[in-house]
N, C-alpha and C positions, 0 to 999 in steps of 0.2 A: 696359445697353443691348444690344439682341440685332447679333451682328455679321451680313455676308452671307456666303455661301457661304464657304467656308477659300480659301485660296488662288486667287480669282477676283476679276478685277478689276470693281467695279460699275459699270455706265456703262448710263444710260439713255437706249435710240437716241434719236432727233427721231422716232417715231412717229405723232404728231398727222395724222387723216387729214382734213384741214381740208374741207369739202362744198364741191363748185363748183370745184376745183383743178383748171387743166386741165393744169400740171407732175405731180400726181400720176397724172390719166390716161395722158398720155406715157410716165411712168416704166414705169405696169404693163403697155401696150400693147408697151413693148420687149422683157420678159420671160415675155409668153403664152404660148410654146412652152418654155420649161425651167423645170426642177423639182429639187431637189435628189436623188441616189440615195439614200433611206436606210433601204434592205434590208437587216433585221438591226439595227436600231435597234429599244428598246421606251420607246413614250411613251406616258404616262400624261395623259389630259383631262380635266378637272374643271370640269363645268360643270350647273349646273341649269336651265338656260333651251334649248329643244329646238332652234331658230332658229340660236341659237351652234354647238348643237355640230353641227350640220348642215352651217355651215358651214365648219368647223375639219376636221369628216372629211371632206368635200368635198375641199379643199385638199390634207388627208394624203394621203389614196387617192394621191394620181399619185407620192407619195416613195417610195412601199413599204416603209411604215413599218407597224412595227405598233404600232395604236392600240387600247389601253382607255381603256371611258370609267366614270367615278363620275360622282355626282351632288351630293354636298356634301363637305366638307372631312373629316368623319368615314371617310367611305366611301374616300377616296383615304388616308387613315392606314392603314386595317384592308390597304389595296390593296399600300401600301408596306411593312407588316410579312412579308410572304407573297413577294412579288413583287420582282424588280429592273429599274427601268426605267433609261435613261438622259436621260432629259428630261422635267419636267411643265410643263403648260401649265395653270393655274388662275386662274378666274374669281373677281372679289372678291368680289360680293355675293351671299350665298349661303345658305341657310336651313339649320338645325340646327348650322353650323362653316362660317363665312366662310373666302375666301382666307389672308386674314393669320394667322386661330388658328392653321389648320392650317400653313402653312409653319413657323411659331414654334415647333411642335411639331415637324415634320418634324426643323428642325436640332437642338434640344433634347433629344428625347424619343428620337427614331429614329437620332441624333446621324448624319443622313445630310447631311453636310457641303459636300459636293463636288456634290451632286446640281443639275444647273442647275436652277431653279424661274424659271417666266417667269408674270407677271401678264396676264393676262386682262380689260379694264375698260374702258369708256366714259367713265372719269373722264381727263382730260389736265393737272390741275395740278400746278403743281412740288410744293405738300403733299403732296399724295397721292402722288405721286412717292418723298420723302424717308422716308412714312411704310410704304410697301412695301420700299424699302432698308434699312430697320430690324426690318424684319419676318426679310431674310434672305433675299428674292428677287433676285433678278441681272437681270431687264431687265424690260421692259414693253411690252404690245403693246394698241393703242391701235384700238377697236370704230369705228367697223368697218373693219378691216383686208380687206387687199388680199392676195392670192396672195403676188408680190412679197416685199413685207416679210414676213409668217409665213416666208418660205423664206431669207429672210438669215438673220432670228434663228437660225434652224435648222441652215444651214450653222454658222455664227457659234459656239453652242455644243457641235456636236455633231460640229465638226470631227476629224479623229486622221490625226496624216500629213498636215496639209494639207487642202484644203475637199473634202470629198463629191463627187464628179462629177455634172454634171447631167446630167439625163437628158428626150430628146425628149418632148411628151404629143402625145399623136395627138387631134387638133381632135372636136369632137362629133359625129357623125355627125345631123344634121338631118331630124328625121321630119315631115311633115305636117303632120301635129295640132302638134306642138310649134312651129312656121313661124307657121301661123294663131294658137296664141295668144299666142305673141311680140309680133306683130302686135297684137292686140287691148290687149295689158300695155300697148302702150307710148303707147295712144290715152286712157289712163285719164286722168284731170284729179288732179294731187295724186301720182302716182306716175312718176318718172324711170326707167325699166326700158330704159332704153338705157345709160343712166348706171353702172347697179345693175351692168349684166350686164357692162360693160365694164370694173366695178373687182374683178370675179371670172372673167377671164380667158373670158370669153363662155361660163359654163359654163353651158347656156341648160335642161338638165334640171334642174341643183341651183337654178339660181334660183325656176324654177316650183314645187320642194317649198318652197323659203321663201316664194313669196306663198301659197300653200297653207295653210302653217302656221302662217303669220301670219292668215291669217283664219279660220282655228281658233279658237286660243290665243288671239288680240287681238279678238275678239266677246267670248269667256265675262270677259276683262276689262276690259270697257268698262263691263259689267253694274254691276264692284265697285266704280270709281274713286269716283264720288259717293258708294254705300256707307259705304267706308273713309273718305272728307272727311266725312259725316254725323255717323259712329262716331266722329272723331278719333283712329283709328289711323293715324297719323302717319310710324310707321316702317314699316310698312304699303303704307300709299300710297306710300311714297317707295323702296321695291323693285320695286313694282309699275311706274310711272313709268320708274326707271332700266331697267328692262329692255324696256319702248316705245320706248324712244330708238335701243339698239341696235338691236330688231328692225327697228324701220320704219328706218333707217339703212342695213342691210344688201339693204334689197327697194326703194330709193329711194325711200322715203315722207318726205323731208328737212322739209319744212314737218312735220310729225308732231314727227319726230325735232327739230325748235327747240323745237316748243311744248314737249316735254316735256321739254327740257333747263332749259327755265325753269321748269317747275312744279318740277322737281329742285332746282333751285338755289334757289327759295325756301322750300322743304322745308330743306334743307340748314342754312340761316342760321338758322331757328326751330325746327325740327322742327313748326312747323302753316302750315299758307297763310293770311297774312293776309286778311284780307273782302274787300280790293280785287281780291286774286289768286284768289277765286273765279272771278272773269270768266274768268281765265287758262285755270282746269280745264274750264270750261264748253267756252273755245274748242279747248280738246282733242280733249275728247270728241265735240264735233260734227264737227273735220274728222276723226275715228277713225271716225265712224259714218258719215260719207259715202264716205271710200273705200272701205270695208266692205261699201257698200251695192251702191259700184260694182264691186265685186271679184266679188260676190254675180252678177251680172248675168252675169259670164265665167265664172265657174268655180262652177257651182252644184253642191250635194252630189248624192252619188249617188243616181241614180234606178234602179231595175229597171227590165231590158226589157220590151217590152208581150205579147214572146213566149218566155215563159218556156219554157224545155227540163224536160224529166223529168231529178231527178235520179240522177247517175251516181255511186256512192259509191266505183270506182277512182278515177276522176279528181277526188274530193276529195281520198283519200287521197293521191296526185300531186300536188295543189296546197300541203299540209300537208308534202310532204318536201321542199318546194322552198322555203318559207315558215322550216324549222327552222333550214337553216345561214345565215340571214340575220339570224336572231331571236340566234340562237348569237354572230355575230359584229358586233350592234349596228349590222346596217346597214338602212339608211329605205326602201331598197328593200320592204322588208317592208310599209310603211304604201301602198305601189303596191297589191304584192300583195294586201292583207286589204281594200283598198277595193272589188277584185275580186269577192272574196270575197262583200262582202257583201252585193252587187247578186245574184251569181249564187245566194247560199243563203238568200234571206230568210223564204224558205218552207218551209224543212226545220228538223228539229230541231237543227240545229248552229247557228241562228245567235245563240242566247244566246252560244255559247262565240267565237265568230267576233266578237261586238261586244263582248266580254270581251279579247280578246287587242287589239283599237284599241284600248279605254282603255286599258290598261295600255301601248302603245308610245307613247302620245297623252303619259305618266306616264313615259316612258322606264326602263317597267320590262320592258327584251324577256327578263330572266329569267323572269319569271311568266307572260308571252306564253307563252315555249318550253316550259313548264311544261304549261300548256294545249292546247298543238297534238301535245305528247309525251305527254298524255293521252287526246286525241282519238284518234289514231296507233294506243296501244293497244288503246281501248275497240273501233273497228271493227276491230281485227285478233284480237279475241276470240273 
């Protein structure tokens, strides 16, 4: 049996962020202004779902911590060979090396023993519980998670001399635009965005990139879900699903977040949806397609202006050095910026390379992004 950490005691908080708890809004409303200091800290995040880690670096940013992120359990191996962190945070379900291979390996292979490893997951049973402890993880933090608790954990492990000081966040500074569609989030039918924003310490610009990107991401798969139940890809659908649950969980979409905790859990028990539990996926999909619809109404894709300027190839090259150290250090800012981008270039030869560089951060691969805009960079500086 694989053990946990060497010399750490296993003890898995009460994380369960029960929906509708108004003890848990209390708790995180006492802790909105502090954050733990942990400057000089390197932690490693392991996550394949864009939603997650948006808002996990959300959260990091105000520690000063420095964060890398991988994308599957592979990729955080190759990360640990090279690199020394002092904390990983890794998600369970996860395509080419789940959570649990890779920790197994981590203590085994990498024989990094002492290394805190904290689970990442929407699952809250004692199983799954028991079966992450044997994996060789030391705690668990429980989707969707609140500012709050990610910051105990954190004290909690990465304490030395005593807990970390905390340190003040200075409040958001509130623009217009973002005022009005606050406003508008929270008139939606099917979405809590007062709820949402209050259990992420009212970070009211990180909320808007998660319903953003949730209506991204959660359109191209609503496409698949019937797909995949047609197919009887089972395991499939039941990734797909599990990761519906967090997302709309994280942006208030809670009625979402039930349904698809049932289609999970009867996934779970058979690995297929019985006939009757069709109805189930049905009623998913349609309340997915109507908030979708109504998200669609507020936040529509970008459109060009109807007064196109000539373009200016400095102030491309300007917008490309400003776009590099964000791509460099995996921050979503970048997906602001390229959506700029692609209104103001739609008409020049650069914008294959411009709607090239969104897939690829849409794909959370901002290497290949920087890849491309450090090609651009050269090409007009030839």
């Amino acid at each position: 049996m694989d053990t946990p950490c060497k010399g750490s005691v296993f003890h898995f908080t009460v994380l369960v962020e029960r929906l509708g708890e108004s003890s848990a809004l209390q708790a995180t409303q006492q802790c909105t202004s502090l954050a733990p200091d942990l400057t000089g800290y390197n932690i490693l995040l392991v996550d394949d779902n864009a939603i997650n880690l948006q808002v996990a670096l959300g959260f990091l940013a105000d520690t000063g911590a420095n964060v890398v992120t991988q994308n599957d359990g592979a990729q955080a191996l190759q990360q640990l060979r090279t690199s020394r962190f002092d904390l990983v945070l890794i998600d369970i379900e996860m395509p080419i090396m789940d959570g649990i291979t890779a920790t197994k390996a981590i203590r085994s292979e990498l024989k990094l023993t002492e290394l805190p490893i904290i689970a990442m997951t929407a699952h809250a049973m004692t199983k799954d519980n028991k079966q992450y402890q044997r994996a060789g993880m030391n705690d668990c933090l429980i989707k969707p998670f609140e500012p709050a608790t990610l910051y105990k954990l954190l004290n909690e492990y990465l304490a030395q001399n005593g807990r970390p000081r905390q340190i003040q966040v200075m409040a958001e500074s509130q623009s217009p635009y973002r005022s009005e569609l606050i406003e508008q989030l929270e008139q939606v039918d099917g979405l809590d965005a007062l709820k949402a924003l209050s259990r992420m310490n009212d970070k009211t610009e990180l909320y808007i990139k998660l319903v953003k990107e949730f209506k991204l991401v959660d359109r191209a798969l609503l496409q698949s879900l019937n797909e995949l139940y047609d197919q009887q890809l089972w395991d499939d659908l039941y990734r797909n699903v599990h990761s519906l649950k967090s997302n709309a969980a994280f942006i208030g979409a809670y009625q979402i977040a039930k349904l698809s905790g049932a289609v999970e859990f009867s996934l779970s028990e058979g690995k297929s949806v019985a006939k009757s539990d069709r109805a189930l996926l049905d009623e998913l999909c349609e309340a997915l397609e109507q908030l979708l619809d109504r998200l669609d109404n507020i936040l529509p894709e970008h459109r060009a202006s109807e007064h196109q300027t000539a373009f200016d190839p400095q102030q491309f090259r300007q917008k490309l050095k400003v776009l590099l150290p964000l791509l460099d250090s995996t921050n979503f800012d970048a997906e602001d910026l390229l959506g700029e981008m692609i209104v103001q270039y739609e008409d020049t030869e650069y914008v294959d390379a411009v709607k090239s560089m969104i897939a690829d951060v849409d794909d959370l691969e901002f290497e290949a992004a920087g890849e491309t805009a450090e090609g651009l960079l050269a090409k007009m500086s030839g």
